[in-house]
C-alpha positions in Angstrom: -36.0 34.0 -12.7 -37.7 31.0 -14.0 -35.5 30.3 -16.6 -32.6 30.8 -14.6 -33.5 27.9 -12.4 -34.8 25.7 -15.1 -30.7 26.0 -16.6 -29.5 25.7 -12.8 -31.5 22.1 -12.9 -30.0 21.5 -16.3 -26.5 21.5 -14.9 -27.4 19.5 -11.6 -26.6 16.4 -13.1 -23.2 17.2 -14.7 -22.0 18.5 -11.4 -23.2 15.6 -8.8 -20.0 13.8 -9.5 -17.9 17.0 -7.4 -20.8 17.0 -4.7 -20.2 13.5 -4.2 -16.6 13.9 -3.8 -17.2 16.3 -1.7 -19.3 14.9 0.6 -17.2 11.4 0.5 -13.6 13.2 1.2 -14.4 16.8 1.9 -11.2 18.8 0.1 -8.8 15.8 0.6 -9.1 15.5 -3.5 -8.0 18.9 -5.1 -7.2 16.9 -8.0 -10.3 15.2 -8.2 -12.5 18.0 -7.8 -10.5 19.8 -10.4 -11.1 17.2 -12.9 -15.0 16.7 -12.0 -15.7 20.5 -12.4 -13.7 21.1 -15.9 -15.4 17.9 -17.0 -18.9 19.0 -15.6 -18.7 22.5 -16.8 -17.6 21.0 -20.5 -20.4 18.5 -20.9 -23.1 20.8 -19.8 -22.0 23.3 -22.1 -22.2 20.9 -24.9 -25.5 19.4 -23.8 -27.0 22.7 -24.4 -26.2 23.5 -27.8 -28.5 20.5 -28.9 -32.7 20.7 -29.1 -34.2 19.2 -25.6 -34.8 15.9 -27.0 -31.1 15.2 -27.7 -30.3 17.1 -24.8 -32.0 13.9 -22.6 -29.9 12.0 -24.6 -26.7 13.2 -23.2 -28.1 13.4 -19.6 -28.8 9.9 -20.1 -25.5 8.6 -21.4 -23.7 10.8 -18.9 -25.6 9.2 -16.1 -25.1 5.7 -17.1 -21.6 6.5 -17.6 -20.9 8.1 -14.1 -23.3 5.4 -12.5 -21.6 2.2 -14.3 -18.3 3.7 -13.0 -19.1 4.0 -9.6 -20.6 0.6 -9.9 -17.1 -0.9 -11.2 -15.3 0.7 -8.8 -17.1 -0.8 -6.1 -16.6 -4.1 -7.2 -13.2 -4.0 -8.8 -11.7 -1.0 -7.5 -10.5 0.2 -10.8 -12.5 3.0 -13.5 -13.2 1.9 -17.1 -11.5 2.2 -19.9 -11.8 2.6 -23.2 -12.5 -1.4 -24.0 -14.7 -1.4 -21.3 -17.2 0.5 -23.5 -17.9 -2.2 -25.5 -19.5 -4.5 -22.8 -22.4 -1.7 -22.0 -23.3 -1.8 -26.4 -24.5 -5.1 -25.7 -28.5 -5.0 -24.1 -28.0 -9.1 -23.3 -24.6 -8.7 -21.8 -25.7 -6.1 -19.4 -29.0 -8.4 -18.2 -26.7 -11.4 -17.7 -24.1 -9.2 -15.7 -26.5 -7.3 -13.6 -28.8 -10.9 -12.6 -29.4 -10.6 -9.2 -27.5 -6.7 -9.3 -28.0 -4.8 -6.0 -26.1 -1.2 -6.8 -23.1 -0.1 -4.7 -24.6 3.4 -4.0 -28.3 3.8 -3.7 -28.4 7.3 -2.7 -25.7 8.5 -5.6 -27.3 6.3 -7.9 -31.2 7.6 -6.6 -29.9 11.0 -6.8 -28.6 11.2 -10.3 -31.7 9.4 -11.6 -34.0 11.9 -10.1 -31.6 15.0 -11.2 -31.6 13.0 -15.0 -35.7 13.3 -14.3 -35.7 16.8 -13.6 -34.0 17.5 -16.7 -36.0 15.3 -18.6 -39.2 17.4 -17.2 -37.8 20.7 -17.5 -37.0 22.1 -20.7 -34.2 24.7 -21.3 -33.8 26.9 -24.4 -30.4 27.2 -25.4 -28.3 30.4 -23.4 -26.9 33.4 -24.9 -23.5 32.8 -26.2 -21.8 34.5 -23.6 -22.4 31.8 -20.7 -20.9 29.6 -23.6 -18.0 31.6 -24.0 -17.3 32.1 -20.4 -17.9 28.8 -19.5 -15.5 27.0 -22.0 -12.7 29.7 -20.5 -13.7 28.6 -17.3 -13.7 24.9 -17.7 -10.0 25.5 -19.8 -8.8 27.0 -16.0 -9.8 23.9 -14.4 -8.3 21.6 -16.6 -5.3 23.6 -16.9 -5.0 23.6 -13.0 -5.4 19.6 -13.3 -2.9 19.3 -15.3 -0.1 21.5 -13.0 -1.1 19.2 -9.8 -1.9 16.1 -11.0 2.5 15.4 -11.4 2.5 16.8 -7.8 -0.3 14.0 -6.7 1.1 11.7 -8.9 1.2 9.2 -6.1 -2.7 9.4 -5.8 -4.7 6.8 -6.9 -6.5 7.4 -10.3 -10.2 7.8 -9.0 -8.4 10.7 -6.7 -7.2 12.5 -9.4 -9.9 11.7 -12.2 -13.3 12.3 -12.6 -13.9 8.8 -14.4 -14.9 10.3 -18.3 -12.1 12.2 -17.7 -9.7 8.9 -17.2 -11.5 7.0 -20.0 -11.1 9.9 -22.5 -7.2 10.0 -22.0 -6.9 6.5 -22.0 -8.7 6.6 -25.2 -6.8 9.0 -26.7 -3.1 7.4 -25.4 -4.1 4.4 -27.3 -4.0 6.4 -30.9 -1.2 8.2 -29.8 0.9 5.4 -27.7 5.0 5.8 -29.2 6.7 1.7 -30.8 7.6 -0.2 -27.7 11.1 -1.6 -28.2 11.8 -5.0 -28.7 13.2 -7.4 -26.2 14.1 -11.0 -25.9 13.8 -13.0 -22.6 17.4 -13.1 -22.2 16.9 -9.3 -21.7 14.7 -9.7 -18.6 16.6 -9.7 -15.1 16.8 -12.8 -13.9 14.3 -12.7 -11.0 11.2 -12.5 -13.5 12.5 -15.9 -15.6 14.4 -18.3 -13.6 13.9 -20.2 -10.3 15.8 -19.6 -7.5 16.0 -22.0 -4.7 19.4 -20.7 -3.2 17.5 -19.9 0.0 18.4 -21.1 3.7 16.0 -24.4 3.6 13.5 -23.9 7.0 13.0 -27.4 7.2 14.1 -30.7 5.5 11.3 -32.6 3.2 8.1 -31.8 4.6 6.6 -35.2 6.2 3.0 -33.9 4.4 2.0 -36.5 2.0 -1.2 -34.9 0.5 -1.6 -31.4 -0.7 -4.7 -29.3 -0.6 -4.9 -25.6 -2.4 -7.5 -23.3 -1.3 -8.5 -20.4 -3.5 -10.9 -17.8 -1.9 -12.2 -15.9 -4.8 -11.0 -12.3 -4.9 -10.0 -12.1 -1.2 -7.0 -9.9 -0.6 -4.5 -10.1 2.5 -6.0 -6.9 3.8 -9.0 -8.6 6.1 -6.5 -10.2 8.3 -5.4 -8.0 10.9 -1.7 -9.2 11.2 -1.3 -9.3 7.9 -2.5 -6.2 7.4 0.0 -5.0 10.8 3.1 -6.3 8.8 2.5 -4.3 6.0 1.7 -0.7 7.6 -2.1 -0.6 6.7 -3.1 1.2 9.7 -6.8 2.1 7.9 -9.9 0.2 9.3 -11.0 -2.7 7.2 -13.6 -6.0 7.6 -11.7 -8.7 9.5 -12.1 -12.5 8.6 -11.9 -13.4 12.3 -13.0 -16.9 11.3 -9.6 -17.2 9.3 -8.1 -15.6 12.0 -9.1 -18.0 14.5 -8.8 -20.7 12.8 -5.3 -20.8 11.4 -3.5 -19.0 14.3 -0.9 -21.3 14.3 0.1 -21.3 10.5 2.7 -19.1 8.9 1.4 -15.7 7.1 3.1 -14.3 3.7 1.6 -10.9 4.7 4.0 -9.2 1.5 2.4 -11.8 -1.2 1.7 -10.5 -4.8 -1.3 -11.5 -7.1 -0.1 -10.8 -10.7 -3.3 -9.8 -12.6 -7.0 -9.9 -12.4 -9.5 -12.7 -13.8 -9.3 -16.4 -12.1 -8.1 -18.2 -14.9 -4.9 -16.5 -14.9 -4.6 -16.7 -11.3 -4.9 -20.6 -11.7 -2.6 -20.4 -14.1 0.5 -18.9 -11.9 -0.8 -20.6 -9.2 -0.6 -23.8 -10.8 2.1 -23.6 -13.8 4.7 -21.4 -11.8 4.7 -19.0 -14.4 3.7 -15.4 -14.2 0.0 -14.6 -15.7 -0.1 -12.5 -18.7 -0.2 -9.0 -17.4 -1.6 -7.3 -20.2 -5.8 -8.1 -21.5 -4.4 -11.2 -24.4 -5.0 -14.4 -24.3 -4.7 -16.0 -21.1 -1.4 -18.4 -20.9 -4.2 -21.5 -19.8 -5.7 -21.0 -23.2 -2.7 -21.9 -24.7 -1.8 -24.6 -22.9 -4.6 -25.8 -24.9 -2.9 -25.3 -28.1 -0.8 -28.3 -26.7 2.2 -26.3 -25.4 4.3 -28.9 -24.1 4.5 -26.4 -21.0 1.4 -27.9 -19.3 3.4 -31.1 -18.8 5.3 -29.1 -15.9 2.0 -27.8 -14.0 2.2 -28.6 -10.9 -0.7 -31.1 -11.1 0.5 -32.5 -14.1 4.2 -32.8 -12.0 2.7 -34.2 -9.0 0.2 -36.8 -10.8 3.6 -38.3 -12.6 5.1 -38.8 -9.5 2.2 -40.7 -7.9 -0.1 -38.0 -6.9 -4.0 -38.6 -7.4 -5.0 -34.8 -8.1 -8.7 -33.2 -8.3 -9.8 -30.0 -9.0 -13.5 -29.1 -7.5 -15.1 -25.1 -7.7 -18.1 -23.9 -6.8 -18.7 -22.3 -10.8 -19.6 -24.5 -13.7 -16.6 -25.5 -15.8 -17.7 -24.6 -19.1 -17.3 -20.5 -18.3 -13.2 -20.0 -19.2 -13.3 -23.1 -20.4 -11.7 -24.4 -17.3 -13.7 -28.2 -18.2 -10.5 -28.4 -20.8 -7.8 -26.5 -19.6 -7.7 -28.4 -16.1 -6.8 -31.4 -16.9 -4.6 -30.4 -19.6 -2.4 -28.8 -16.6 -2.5 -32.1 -15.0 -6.0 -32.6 -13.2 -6.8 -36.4 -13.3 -10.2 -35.4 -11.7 -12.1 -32.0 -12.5 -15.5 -30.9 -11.0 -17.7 -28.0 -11.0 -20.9 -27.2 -10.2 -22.4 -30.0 -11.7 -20.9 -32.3 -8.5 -22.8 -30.1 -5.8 -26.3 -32.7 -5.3 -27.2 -31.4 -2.5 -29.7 -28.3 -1.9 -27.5 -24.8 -1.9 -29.6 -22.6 0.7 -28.3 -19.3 -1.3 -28.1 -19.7 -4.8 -26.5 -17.6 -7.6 -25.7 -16.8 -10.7 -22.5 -18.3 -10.7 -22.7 -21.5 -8.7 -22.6 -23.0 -5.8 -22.5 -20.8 -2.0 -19.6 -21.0 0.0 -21.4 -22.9 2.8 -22.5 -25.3 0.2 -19.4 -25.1 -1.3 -17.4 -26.0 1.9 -19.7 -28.5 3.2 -19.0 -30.6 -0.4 -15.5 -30.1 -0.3 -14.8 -31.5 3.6 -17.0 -34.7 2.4 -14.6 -34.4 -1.2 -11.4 -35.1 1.4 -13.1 -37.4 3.0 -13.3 -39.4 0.3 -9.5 -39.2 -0.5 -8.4 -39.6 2.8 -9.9 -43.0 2.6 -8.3 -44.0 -0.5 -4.6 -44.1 1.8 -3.2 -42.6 -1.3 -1.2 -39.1 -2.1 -3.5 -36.9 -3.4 -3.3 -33.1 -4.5 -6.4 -30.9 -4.3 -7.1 -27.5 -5.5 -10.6 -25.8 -4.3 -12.0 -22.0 -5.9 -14.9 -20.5 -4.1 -17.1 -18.4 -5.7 -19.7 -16.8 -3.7 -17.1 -13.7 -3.7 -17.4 -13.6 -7.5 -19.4 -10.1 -8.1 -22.2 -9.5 -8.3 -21.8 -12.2 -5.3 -24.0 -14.8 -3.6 -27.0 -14.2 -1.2 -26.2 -14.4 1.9 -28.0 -15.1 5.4 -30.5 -12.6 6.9 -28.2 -12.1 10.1 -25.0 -10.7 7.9 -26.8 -8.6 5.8 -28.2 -6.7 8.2 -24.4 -6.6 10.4 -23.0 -5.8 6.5 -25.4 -4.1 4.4 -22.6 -3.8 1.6 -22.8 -7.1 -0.8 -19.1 -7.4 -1.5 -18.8 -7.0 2.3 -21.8 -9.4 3.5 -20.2 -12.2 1.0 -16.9 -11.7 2.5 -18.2 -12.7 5.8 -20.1 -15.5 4.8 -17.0 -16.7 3.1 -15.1 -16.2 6.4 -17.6 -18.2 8.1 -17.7 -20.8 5.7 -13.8 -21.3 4.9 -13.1 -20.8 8.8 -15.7 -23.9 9.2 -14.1 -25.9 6.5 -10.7 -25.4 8.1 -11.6 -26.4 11.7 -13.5 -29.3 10.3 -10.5 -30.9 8.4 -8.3 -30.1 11.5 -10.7 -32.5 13.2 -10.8 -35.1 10.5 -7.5 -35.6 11.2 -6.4 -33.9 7.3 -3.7 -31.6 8.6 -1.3 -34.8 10.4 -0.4 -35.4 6.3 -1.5 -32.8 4.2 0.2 -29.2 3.3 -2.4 -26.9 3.0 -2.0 -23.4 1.1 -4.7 -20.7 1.7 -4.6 -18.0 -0.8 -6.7 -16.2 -3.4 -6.8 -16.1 -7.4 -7.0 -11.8 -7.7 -7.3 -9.2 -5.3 -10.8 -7.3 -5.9 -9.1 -4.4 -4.3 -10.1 -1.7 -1.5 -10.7 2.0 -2.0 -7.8 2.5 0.8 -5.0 1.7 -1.8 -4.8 1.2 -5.5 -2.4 -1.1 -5.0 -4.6 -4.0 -2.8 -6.1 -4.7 -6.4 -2.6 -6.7 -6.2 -2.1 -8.0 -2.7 -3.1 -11.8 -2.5 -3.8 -13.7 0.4 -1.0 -16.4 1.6 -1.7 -18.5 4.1 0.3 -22.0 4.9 -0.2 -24.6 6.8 1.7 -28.2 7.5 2.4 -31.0 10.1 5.6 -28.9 10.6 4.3 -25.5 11.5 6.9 -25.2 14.9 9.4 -24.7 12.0 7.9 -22.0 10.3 7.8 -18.8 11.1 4.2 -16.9 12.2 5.5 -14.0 9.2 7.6 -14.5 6.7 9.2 -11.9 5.9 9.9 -10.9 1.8 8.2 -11.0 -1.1 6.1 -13.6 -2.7 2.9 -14.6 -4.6 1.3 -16.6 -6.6 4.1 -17.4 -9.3 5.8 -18.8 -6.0 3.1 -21.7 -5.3 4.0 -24.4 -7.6 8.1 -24.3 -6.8 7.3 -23.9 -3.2 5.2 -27.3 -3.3 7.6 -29.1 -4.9 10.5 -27.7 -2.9 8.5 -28.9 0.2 7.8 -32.5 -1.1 11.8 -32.7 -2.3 10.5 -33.6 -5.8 13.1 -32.3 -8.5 11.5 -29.1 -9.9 10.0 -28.7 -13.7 12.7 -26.8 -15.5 9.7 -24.5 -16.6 9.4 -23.1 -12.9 10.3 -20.1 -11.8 10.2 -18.2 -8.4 11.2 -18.6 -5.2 10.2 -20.9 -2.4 8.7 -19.5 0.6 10.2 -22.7 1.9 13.8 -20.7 2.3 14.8 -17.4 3.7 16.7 -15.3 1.6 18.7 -12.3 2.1 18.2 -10.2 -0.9 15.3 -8.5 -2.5 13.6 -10.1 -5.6 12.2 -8.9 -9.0 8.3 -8.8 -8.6 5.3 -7.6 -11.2 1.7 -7.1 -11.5 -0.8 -5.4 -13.9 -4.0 -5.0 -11.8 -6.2 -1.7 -11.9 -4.8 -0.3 -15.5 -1.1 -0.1 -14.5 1.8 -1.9 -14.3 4.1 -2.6 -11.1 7.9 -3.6 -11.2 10.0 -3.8 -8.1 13.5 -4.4 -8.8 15.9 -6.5 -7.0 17.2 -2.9 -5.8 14.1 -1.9 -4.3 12.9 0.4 -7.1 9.2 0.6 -7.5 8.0 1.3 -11.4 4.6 2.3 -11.5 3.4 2.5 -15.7 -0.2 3.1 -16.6 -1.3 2.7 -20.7 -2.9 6.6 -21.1 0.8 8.0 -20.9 4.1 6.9 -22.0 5.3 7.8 -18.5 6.1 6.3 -14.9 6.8 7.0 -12.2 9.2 5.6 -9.6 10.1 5.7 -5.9 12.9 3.5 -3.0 10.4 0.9 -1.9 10.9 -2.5 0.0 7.8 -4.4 -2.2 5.3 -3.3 -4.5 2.8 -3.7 -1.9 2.3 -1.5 1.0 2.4 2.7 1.3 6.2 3.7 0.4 8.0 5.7 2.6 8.5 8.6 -0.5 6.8 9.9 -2.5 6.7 8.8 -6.2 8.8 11.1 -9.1 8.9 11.0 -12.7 11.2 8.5 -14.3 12.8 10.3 -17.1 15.0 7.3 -18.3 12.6 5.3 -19.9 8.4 5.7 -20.5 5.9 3.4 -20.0 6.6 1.4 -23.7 9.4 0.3 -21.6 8.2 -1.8 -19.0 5.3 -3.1 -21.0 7.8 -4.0 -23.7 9.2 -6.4 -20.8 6.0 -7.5 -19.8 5.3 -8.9 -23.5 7.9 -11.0 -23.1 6.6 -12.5 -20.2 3.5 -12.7 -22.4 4.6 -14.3 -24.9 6.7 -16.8 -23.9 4.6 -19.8 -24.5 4.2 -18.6 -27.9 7.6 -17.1 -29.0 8.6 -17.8 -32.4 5.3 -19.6 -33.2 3.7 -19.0 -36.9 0.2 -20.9 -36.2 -1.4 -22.1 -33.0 -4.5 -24.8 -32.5 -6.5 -24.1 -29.4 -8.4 -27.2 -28.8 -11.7 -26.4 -26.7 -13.8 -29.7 -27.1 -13.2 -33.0 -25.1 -15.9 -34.9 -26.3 -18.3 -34.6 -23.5 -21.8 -34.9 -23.6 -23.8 -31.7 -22.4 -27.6 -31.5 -22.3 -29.4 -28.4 -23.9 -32.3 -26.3 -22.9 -35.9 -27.0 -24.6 -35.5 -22.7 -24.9 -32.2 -20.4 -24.4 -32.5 -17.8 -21.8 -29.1 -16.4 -21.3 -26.2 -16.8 -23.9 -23.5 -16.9 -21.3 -24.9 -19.3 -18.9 -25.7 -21.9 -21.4 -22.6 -21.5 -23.5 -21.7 -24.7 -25.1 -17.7 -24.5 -25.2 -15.1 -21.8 -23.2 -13.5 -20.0 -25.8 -13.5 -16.6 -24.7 -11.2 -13.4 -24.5 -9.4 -14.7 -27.1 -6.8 -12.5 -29.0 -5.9 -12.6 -32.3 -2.5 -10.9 -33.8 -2.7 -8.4 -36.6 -2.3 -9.9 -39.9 -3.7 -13.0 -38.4 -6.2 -15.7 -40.3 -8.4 -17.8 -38.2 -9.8 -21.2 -39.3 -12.8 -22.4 -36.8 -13.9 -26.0 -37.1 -16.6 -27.8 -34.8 -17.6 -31.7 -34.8 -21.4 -31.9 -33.1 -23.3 -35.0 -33.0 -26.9 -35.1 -31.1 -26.6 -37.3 -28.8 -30.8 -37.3 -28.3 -33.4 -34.9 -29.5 -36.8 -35.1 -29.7 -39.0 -34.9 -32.8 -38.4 -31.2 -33.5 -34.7 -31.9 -33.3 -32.1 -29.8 -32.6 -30.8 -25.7 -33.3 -27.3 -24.8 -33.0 -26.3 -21.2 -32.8 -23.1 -19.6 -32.8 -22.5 -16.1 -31.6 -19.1 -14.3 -32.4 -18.5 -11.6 -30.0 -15.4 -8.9 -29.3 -15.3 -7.3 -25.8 -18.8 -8.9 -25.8 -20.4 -7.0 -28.6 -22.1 -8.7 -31.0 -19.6 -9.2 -34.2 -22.1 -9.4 -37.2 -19.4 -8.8 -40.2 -17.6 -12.5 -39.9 -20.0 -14.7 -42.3 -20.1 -18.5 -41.2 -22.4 -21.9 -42.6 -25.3 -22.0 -40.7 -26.1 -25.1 -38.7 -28.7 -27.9 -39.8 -31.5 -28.9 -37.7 -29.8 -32.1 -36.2 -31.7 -34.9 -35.0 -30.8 -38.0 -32.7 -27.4 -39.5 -33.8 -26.8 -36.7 -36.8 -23.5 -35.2 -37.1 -22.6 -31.8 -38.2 -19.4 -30.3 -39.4 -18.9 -26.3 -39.8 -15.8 -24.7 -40.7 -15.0 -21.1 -41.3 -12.0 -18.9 -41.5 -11.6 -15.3 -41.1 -9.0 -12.9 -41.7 -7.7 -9.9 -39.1 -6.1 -6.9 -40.4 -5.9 -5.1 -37.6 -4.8 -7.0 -33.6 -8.2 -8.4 -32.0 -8.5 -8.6 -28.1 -11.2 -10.4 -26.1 -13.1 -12.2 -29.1 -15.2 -14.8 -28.0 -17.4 -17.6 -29.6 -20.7 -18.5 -28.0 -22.2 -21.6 -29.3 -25.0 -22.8 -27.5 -28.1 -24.6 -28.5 -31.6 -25.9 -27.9 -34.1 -29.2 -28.0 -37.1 -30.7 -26.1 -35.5 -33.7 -24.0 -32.0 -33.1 -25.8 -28.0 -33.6 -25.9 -25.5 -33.0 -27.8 -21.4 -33.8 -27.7 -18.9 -31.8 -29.0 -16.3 -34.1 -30.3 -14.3 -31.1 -32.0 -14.1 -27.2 -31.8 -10.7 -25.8 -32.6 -9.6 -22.8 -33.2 -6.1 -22.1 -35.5 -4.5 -19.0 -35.9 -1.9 -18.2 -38.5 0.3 -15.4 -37.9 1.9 -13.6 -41.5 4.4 -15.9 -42.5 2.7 -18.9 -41.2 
């Protein structure tokens, strides 16, 4: 009897994944339960053919597994997959990302660490061969009823369907087993997803707004506005911004507006460049804006500052991260500021910046500043107290929100909704077109699909014109053309989109990449939904890519998955196409101090070159140009740390750097060579010195493609 129990606590843990399911959606999942049970069953089975020791082992990594995916599902609404894995290899990584961590699930989370205990306490001599034998049939039953319902569910979201080691594993596998994607050209592409199109009904003439003002809320989708969330059938109960409500109940609402892909730089980038982010994991398109791609001279800041405009960029994050210091005002910023501007004392501090309140507080006395200069000006603003693992908040939300993601929501509400009223009373709005909106969607468990819904808000001198909702589909690619169709500036013949400036009477072209798949509505109202651990999709009649359509979604036996992502490289690539080398520049000569000690790698990173990729059958040459500025007597230490998917990259030899003292220069250059593709490499170079600073005057980074 006592060994009986002992192997009943030895398969607790394996199986709290279905007893959470079940208590969080009763037997709404089949699917689900289907795929946490065969999964279970399998592991345990294979836990106990090992000695107890090793046993812990696997407990352990299933744990952390299950545990880190419910954690990213919370923040991101998405599982991991298989390049995921490589953050959690890296100790450092997980400290930095965890700073000021407060987990998503206390109880799940307490519960599986108590069950891991048990286990730990408890040992188990390994069961006749019989449970084995019975088990593995067993386990085979479940999967094979998985697989005959998950087609019929197909319009479930993934963490429905999967237990997530059950996703990661098949997305794993699709990735050795993935067929050739054909090759296409941009002249392949329908026209919607690479040309401008501004043969709309106009709503109004040229706007009489002389001054523009971008807000970005970081993450925020359109579902925490109640109308917004009315227009596009969301009937499910969700937090409510009433402080945005309130205070912009007289602009016009996109409520159907599209955010392309996750990660803020790449929002910027269609935001600002009127160009679709890349919707695959590469290179972001800002990065090589840097490798001086005549491109950036069409930015809409870039566009607007040749035509008179003064335009600043201010966020609430330092500007090194994403290296946002260089690509800003290569896109046209004649004035960039992070963190660095912020003097004043920020009441909740983080990780990552600057609060909201103290955010928003800076920003209102920013305008102030530029309304007194009586001369055009453009300005973009990104929050970041939304960023996860988020800012503290006040004592009073966090105990009406106990949920982080939640609580920083509503201090954002109260913050932006302050901002908004406060520049309503300056007097701001009489000249300026403001634009409300968000770089990525961190998502909701309602709806896969809200990791792509963006926020769009507008407001301008003229709002009588303009609709409360306007109808069809937009998003971020629309933002540049839209600004310049308002001002009556001739548009950069780069741009492309539409303006929600005009009405128009036939559906568009729309994609986004956000939670592992890809999204294509056609100008027919077909919906394409393509995810990377099959080469299928499926499709269903649907108005947007957003919203619940009114079918259900079938198997689309024309084409597999190869063939939509074959179109989305070219939307990739098309800064790059028919390049042999590129230079990414990530050094502007500025001066930045150094810590007398290093404590975190990615806080105190000297230059932004990260999530880099490199091609296969690339070389890379690396040069850097670093003078110290001052050090004291025991000088200066440079350190550069080559990472991929944030591990630790140990096989790449470099020089290593000379202690430099005051008004020594040092010059290090290395190449290496890639035979097989590399995704999300990154170079850390940081450095430290008692009472010291250092300027980067160079730090490039070349890649030759074969045959260049």
């Amino acid at each position: 009897m006592k060994k009986q129990f002992f192997l009943f606590l030895s398969a607790v843990p394996f199986f709290l994944p279905v007893l959470w399911r079940l208590l969080d959606q009763g037997f709404t999942q089949p699917v689900g339960l289907l795929s946490d049970c065969g999964l279970g069953l399998l592991v345990w089975l294979f836990a106990l053919l090992f000695p107890q020791w090793m046993r812990v082992i696997l407990v352990l990594l299933w744990a952390v597994f299950q545990v880190a995916a419910l954690e990213l599902f919370a923040a991101m609404q998405r599982f991991p997959s298989w390049q995921d894995m490589h953050y959690l290899i890296d100790p450092e990584f997980v400290k930095n990302s965890t700073a000021g961590f407060n987990v998503a699930s206390p109880l799940k989370e307490g519960t599986m660490l108590a069950a891991v205990l048990l286990v730990s306490i408890f040992p188990v001599s390994r069961p006749g061969w019989r449970l084995f034998r019975n088990g593995t049939l067993l386990a085979l039953l479940f999967f094979a009823g998985h697989s005959l319902l998950d087609r019929k569910y197909a319009d479930s979201s993934i963490a429905a369907r999967y237990n997530p080691l059950h996703w990661f594993s098949g997305d794993a596998i699709a990735m050795v087993f993935r067929p050739d994607m054909p090759v296409f050209t941009e002249a392949d592409l329908p026209e919607g997803v690479r040309k401008l199109d501004l043969q709309g009904t106009p709503l109004l003439g040229k706007g009489r707004a002389k001054n523009v003002l971008i807000v970005v809320m970081e993450g925020v989708p359109g579902l925490y506005h109640p109308e917004i969330r009315k227009a596009m059938g969301v009937d499910a109960q969700a937090l409510v911004m009433q402080g945005l409500v309130d205070s912009t109940a007289n602009a016009m609402l996109i409520p159907d507006f599209v955010a392309h892909s996750a990660q803020t730089i790449r929002g910027l980038y269609a935001i600002l460049c009127g160009d679709f982010s890349k919707l695959s994991l590469k290179t972001p398109k800002a990065f090589e804006l840097v490798a001086g791609s005549e491109r950036a001279k069409n930015c809409l800041p870039a566009w607007l500052a040749a035509n008179g405009w003064s335009t600043h960029y201010l966020q609430g994050a330092g500007l090194t991260f994403m290296s946002k210091d260089r690509v800003m005002p290569i896109m046209g910023f004649q004035h960039v500021h992070g963190s660095e501007w912020f003097t004043e004392p920020d009441p909740y501090p983080f990780e990552w910046g600057i609060s909201d309140p103290a955010f928003f507080k800076g920003a209102r006395r920013y305008i102030a500043g530029l309304q007194a200069a009586e001369e055009p000006w453009m300005l973009t603003l990104l929050t970041v107290g939304t960023h996860h693992p988020c800012a503290p908040v006040s004592e009073a939300i966090s105990k009406k929100y106990p949920k982080r993601i939640d609580a920083a929501v509503m201090m954002l509400d109260e913050s932006v909704s302050g901002f908004i009223k406060g520049i309503v009373a300056d007097g701001v709005l009489d000249d300026t077109l403001v634009i409300v909106t968000s770089d990525e969607s961190h998502g909701s468990e309602i709806a896969e699909w809200i990791c792509s819904w963006g926020t769009g808000i507008v407001m301008a001198p003229e709002q009588e014109q303009l609709p409360r909702l306007k109808k069809g589909t937009f998003g971020l690619v629309d933002i540049s053309a839209s600004i310049i169709d308002y001002l009556g500036l001739p548009q950069p013949p780069t741009n492309i989109g539409r303006s929600f400036f005009r009405d128009y009477a036939e559906s568009r072209e729309m994609v986004a990449y956000t939670a592992g798949k890809l999204r294509w509505h056609t100008k027919d109202n077909l919906l394409y939904e393509c995810g990377w651990n099959s080469d299928t999709c499926q499709v269903t009649k649907a108005d947007s890519m957003l919203g619940f359509p009114p079918g259900p979604f079938e198997l689309y036996k024309e084409h597999g998955s190869s063939f939509f992502f074959a179109r989305a490289v070219v939307l990739d690539d098309k800064l790059i196409a028919g390049e042999l080398s590129r230079e990414m520049r990530f050094a502007n000569g500025e001066i930045r101090p150094l810590p007398e000690k290093v404590v975190n790698e990615w806080s105190e990173n000297l230059i932004g070159a990260q999530y880099l990729d490199f091609p296969e059958n690339s070389k890379i040459h690396v040069s850097m140009k670093i003078k110290a500025v001052k050090a004291g007597d025991e000088g200066i230490q440079l350190k550069l740390n080559l990472r991929q998917f944030e591990h630790l990259i140990t096989s790449i030899s470099y020089p290593p750097f000379p202690l430099l003292h005051a008004g020594e220069v040092t010059e290090i250059a290395f190449d290496f060579d890639n035979p097989e593709a590399r995704q999300a490499f990154s170079f850390h170079l940081f450095g430290e010195g008692k009472d010291a600073a250092v300027q980067i005057e160079e730090f490039n980074v070349t890649v030759h493609r074969q045959g260049g």
